[in-house]
C-alpha positions as CSV (number, residue, x, y, z in Angstrom):
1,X,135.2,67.9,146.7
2,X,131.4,68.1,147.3
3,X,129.8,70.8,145.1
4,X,132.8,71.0,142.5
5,X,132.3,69.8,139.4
6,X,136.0,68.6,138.2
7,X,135.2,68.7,134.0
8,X,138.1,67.8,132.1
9,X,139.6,70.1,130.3
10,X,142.7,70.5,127.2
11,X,145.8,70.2,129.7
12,X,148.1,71.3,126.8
13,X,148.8,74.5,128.1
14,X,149.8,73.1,131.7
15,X,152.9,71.5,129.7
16,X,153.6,74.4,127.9
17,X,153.2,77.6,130.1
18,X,154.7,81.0,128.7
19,X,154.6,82.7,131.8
20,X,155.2,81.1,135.2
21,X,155.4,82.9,138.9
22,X,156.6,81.1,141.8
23,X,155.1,82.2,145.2
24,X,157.3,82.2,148.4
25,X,160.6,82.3,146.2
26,X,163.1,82.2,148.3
27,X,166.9,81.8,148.4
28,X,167.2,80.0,151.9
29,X,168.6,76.3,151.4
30,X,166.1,74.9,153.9
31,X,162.9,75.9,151.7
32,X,162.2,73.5,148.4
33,X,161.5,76.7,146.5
34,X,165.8,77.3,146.3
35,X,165.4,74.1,143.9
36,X,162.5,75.5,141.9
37,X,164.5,78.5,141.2
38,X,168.1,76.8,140.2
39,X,165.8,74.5,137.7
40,X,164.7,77.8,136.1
41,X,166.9,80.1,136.0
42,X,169.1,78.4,133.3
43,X,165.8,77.4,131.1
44,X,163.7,79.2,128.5
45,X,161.5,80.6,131.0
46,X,164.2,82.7,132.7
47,X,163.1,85.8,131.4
48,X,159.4,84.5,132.0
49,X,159.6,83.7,135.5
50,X,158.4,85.9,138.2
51,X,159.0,85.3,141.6
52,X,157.0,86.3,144.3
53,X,158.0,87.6,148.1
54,X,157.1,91.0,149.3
55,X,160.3,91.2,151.4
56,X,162.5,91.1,148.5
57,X,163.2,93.2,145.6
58,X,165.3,90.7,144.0
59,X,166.3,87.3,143.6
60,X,169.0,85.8,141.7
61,X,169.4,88.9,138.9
62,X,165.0,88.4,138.5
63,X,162.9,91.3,139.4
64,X,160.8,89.9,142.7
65,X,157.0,90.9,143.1
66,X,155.3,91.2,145.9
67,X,152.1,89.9,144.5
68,X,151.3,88.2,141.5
69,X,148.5,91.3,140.6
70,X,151.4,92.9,140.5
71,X,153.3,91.2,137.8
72,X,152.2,93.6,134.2
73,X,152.0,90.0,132.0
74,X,149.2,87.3,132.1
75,X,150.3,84.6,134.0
76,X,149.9,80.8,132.4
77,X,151.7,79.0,135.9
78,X,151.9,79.8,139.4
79,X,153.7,77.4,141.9
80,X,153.1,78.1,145.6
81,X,155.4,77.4,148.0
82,X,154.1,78.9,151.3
83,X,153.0,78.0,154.8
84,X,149.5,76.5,155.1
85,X,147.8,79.4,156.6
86,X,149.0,81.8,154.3
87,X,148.1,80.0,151.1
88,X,143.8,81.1,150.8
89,X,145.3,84.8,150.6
90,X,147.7,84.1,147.4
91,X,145.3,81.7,146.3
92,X,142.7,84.3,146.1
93,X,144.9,86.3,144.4
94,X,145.8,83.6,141.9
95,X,142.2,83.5,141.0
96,X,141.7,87.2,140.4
97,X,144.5,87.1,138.0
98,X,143.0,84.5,136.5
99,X,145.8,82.4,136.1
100,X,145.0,78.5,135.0
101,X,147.0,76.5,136.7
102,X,148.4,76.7,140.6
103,X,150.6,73.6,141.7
104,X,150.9,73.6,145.7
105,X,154.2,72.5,146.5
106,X,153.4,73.1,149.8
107,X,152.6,70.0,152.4
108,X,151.0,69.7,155.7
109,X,147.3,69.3,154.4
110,X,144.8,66.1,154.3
111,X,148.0,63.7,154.7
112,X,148.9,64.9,158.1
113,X,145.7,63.8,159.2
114,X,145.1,67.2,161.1
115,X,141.3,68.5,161.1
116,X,142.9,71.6,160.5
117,X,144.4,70.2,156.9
118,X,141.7,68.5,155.7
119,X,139.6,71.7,156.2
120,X,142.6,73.9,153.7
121,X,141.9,71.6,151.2
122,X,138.1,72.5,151.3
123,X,138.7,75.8,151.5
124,X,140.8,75.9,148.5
125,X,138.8,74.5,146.5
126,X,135.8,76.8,147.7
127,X,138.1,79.8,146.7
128,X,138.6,78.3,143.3
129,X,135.2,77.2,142.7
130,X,133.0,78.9,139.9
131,X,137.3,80.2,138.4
132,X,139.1,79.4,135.4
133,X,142.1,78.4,138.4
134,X,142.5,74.8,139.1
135,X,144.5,73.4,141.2
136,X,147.7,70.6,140.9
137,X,148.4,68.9,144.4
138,X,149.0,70.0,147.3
139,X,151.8,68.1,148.4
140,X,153.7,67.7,144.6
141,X,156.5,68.9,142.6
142,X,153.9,69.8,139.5
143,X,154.4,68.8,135.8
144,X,157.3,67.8,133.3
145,X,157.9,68.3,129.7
146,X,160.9,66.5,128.5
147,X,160.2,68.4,125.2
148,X,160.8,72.0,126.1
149,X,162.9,71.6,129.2
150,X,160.1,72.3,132.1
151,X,161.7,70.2,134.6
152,X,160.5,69.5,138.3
153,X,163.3,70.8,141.0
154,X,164.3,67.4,142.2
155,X,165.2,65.9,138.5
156,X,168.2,65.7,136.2
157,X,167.1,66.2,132.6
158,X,168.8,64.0,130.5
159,X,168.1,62.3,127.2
160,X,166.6,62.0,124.6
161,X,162.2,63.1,124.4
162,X,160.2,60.2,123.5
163,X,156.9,58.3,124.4
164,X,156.1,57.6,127.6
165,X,154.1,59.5,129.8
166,X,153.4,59.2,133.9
167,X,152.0,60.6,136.6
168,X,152.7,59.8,140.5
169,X,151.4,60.9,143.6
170,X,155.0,60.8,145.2
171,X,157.2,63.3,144.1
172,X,160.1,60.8,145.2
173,X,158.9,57.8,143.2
174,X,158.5,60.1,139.8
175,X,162.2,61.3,140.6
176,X,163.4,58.1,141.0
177,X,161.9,57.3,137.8
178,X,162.9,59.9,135.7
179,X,166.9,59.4,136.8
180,X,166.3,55.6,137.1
181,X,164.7,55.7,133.7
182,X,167.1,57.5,131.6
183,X,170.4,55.7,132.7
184,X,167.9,52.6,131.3
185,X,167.4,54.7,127.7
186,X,163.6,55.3,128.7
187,X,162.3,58.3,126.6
188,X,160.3,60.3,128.2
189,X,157.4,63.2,127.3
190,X,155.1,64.5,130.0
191,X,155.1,63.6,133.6
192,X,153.5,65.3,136.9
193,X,153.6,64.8,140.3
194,X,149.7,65.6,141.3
195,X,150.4,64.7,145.5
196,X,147.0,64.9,147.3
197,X,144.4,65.4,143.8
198,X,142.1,67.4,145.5
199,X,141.3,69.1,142.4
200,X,142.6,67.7,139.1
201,X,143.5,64.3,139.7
202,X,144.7,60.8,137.8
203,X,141.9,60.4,135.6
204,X,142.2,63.9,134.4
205,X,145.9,63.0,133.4
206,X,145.0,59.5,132.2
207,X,142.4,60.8,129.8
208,X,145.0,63.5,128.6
209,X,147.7,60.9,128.0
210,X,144.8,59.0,126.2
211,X,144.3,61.2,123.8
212,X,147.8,62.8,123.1
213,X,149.4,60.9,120.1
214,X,152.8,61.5,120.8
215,X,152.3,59.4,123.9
216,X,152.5,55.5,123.6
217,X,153.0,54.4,127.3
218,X,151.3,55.8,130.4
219,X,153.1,55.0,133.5
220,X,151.1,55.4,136.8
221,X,151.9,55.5,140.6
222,X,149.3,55.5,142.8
223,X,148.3,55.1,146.2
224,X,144.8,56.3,146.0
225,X,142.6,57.8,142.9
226,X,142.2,61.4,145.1
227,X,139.0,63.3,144.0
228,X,138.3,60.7,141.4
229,X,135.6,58.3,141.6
230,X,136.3,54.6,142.0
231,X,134.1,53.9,138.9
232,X,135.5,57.4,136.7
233,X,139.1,55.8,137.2
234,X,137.8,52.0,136.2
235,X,135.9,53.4,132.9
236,X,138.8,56.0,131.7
237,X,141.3,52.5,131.9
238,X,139.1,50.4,130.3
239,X,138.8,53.3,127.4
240,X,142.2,53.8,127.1
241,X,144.0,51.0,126.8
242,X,142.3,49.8,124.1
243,X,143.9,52.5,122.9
244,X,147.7,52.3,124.5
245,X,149.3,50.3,127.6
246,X,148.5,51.4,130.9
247,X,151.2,50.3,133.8
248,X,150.0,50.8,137.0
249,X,151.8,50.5,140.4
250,X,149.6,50.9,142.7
251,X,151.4,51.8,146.4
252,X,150.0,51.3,150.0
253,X,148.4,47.8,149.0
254,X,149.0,46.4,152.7
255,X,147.8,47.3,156.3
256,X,150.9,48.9,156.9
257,X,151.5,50.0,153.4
258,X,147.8,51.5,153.6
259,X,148.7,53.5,157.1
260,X,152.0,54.9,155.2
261,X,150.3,56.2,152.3
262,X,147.9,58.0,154.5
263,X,150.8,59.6,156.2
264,X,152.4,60.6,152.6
265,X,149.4,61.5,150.1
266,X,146.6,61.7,152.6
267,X,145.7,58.8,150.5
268,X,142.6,56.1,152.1
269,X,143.7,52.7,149.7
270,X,141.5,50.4,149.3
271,X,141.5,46.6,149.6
272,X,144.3,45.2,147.4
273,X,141.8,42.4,145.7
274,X,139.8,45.3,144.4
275,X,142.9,47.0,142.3
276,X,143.9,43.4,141.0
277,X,140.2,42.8,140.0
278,X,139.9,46.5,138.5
279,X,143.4,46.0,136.5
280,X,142.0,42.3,135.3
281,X,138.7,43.8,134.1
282,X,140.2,47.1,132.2
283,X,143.5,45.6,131.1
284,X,145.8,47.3,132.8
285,X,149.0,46.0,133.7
286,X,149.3,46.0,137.4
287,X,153.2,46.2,138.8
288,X,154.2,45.6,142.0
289,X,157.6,47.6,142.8
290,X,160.1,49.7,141.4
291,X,162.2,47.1,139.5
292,X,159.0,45.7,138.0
293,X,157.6,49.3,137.0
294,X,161.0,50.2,134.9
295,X,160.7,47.0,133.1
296,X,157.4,47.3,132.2
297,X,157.7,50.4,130.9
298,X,160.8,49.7,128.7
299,X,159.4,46.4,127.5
300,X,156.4,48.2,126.0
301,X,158.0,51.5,125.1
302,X,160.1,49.2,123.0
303,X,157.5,46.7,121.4
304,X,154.2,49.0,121.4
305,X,152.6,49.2,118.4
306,X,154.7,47.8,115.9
307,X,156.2,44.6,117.6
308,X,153.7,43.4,120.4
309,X,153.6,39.4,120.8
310,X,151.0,37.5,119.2
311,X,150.4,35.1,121.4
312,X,151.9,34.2,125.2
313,X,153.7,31.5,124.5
314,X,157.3,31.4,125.0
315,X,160.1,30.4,123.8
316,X,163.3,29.8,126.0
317,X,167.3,29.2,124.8
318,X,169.8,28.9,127.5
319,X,173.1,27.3,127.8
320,X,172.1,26.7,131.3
321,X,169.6,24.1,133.1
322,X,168.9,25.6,136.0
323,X,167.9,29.0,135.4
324,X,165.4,27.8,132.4
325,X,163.6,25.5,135.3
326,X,163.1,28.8,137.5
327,X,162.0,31.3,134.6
328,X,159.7,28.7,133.4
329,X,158.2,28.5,137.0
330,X,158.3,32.4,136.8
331,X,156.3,32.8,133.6
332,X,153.6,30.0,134.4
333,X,152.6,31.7,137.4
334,X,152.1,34.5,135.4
335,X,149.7,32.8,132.7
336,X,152.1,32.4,130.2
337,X,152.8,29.2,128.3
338,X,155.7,27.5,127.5
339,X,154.9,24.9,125.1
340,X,157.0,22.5,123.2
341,X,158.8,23.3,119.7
342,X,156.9,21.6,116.9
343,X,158.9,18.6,115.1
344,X,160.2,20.1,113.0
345,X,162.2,22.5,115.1
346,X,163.3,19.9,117.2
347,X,164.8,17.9,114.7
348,X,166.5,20.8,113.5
349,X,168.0,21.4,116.6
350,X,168.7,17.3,117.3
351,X,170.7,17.3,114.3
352,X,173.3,20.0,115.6
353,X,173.3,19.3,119.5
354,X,174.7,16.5,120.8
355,X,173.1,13.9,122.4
356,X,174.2,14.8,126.3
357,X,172.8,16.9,128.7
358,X,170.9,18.7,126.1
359,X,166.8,19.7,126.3
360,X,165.2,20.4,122.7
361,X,161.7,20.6,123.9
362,X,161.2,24.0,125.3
363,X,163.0,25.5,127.1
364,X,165.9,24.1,125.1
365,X,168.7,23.4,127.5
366,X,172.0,23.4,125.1
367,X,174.3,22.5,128.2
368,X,177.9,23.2,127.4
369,X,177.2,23.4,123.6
370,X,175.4,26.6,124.4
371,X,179.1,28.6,125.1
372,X,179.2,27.9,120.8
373,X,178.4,31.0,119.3
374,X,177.3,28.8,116.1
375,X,175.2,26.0,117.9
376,X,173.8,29.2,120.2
377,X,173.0,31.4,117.6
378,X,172.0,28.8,115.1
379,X,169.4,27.8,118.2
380,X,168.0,30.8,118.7
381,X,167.4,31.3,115.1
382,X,165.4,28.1,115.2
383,X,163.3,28.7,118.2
384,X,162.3,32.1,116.6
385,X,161.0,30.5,113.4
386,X,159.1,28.2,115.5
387,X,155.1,28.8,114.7
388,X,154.7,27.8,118.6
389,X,156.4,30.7,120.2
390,X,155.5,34.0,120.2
391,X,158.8,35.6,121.7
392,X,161.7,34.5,122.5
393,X,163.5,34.7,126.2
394,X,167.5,33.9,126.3
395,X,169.4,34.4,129.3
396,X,172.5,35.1,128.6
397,X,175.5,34.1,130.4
398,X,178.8,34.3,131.1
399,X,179.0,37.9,130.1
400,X,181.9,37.3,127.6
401,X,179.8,35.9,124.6
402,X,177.0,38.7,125.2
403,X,179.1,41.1,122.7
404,X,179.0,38.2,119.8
405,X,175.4,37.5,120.4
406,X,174.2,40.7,120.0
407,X,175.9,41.4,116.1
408,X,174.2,37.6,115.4
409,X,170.9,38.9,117.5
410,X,170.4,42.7,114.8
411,X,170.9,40.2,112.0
412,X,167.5,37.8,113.1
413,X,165.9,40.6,113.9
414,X,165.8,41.7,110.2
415,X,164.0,38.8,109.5
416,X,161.9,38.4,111.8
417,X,158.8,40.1,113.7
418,X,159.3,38.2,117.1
419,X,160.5,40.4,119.4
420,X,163.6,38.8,122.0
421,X,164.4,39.3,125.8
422,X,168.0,39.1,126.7
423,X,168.5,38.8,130.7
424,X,171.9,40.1,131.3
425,X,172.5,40.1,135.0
426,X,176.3,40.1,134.7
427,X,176.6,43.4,133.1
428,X,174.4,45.3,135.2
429,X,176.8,47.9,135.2
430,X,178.1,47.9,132.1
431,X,176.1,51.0,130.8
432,X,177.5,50.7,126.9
433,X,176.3,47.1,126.4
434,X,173.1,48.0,127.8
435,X,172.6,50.8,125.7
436,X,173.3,49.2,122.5
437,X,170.3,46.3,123.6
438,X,168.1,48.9,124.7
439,X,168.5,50.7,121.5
440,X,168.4,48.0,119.1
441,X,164.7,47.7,117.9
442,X,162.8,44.3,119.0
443,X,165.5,43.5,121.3
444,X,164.5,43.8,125.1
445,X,167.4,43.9,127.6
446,X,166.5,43.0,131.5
447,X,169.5,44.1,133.8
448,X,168.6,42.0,136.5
């Protein structure tokens, strides 16, 4: 916004708030902050959290305010869940408390498109201006800390804390991601839904993220980079990941798309060719849908640091013709290489496959000898030890030797720094097989 300068600041607190009010609590089932209210009340803030509504004196067993000057504690949090017209008052109030953070839940601001919109988010950040308030959305769900519980309203909290930390401007995209992500053993630590960015926006989060060592992937939705500058965004990417991987789904990328994202985020995207071209030029690791964002992020939460490939080129074992023809397609178009295995290795593989139906070049077609857990395994081991492949790809199929692979597959991987990818779409469902891939370290598992 013109005239505000948006510093960054230590967002540590915002993850770990002692006290938190929630403005326009309510227990009506049609109003978002019913959710807001059943995420708290069984967490470590329940005798911390203060809601506000001057037409109650109560809600669920908590004392209910009717202001947040009248609350007799400081204040770290205060979510807002009001009307449009009614949030400069509370707002105002919010900064006389001084309290540091204020997440608008509310919508019906800049990505309505209404005159009327646009002109609340100027006025809120005229009220905050010159404060020690700033301000998370409008239009978002506000942060999560897998670490000490603090949950948005429209998540399950599940798992285990880990490394990877995103940020989204669509509440429904990071919910999807959190629930999505866990059933796929993702570990998460922060994440927050930031919706229109008038005030703090991506860059602040990205540079937090940066510089937080307990994070080791950030995850990013966007559709536009909100009250960040074009070039503040490129530089604070190109900064961090030399640093850490940045994954970045960038939403609204088409006309229609485009017209869509206005209507959600109040977002105004930007020509397609010009996120490729920043993502090329700062390294960041552009994604293009859902399936492609999950995998991303569990490939690298899984290799970064300690087992990254050296190199791009590939290595490919499958007991099948076809499907080695259509991934190497896959992974040329991506700018990976698939070169052949040196002599040595293909001798070594000559002398235990025989002579029908059988590619030992790379990829290394085994044909029917593939079903052989010996001549598989034995294969596998080969390709790995290869000095011309950097990682090795096996798509594994039918789903009834997957089980023997695996115990042969932990054994490799204790002697060897290659990292594997297993493509498993038979078991899909099978969430125990899964798991034990996904937890088994330099072994990546794709579902599809």
């Amino acid at each position: 916004m013109d005239g505000y300068q948006n510093n960054f600041e230590d967002l540590n607190s915002l993850f770990y708030p002692k006290h938190i009010a929630f403005i326009g609590a309510s227990e009506s089932s049609t109003l978002g902050s019913m959710m807001y209210l059943d995420a708290f009340k069984d967490s470590k803030w329940s005798d911390t959290f203060y809601p506000i509504n001057p037409n109650h004196e109560k809600l669920l067993n908590w004392k209910c305010y009717s202001s947040v000057l009248e609350v007799p504690y400081p204040i770290d949090t205060a979510y807002i869940s009001l009307k449009t017209n009614l949030i400069p008052k509370v707002l105002r109030e919010c900064v006389e408390k001084e309290i540091k953070w204020v997440i608008i839940f509310a919508s019906g601001f800049s990505e309505t498109g209404d005159p009327k919109g646009i002109e609340s988010e100027k006025e809120m950040m005229n009220i905050i201006k010159n404060s020690k308030t700033r301000i998370i959305g409008p239009n978002c769900l506000g942060p999560l800390n897998a670490k000490n519980g603090m949950a948005f309203a429209f998540a399950s909290q599940k798992g285990t804390p880990g490394g990877v930390s995103f940020m989204s401007q669509s509440g429904g995209h990071l919910t999807q991601l959190i629930d999505t992500g866990y059933n796929r053993d993702i570990r998460f630590r922060y994440g927050v839904s930031f919706g229109n960015q008038i005030d703090l926006n991506c860059v602040d989060f990205i540079r937090h993220y940066q510089q937080d060592d307990k994070t080791s992937v950030i995850a990013i939705y966007l559709e536009s980079s909100g009250s960040a500058t074009a070039h503040d965004l490129f530089t604070e990417l190109r900064k961090t990941t030399k640093i850490k991987p940045v994954i970045l789904w960038k939403g609204g990328y088409t006309k229609y798309g485009s017209r869509a994202a206005i209507s959600h985020t109040g977002a105004i995207a930007s020509k397609n060719k010009l996120w490729k071209s920043m993502a090329i030029q700062t390294g960041t690791i552009l994604v293009k849908d859902n399936e492609e964002f999950w995998n991303a992020i569990k490939t690298l939460e899984i290799l970064f640091p300690n087992y990254l490939p050296r190199g791009r080129n590939i290595g490919i074992v499958t007991p099948g013709g076809g499907v080695s023809v259509n991934m190497t397609d896959l992974f040329a178009d991506n700018g990976l290489m698939i070169p052949e295995l040196t002599s040595k290795s293909k001798s070594k593989i000559a002398k235990i496959l025989p002579d029908v139906n059988v590619n030992i070049k790379n990829p290394i077609d085994l044909g029917a000898s593939g079903f052989i857990l010996e001549i598989f395994t034995k294969c596998i081991e080969i390709a790995v030890n290869d000095p011309n492949i950097d990682i090795v790809i096996i798509p594994l199929w039918p789903h009834h030797i997957y089980r023997y692979v695996f115990k042969r597959m932990i054994k490799i991987c204790s002697i060897s720094s290659k990292p594997f990818a297993f493509c498993l779409p038979s078991i899909a469902d099978n969430a125990k097989l899964a798991h034990r891939f996904n937890s088994a370290k330099k072994l990546l598992h794709d579902k599809r």
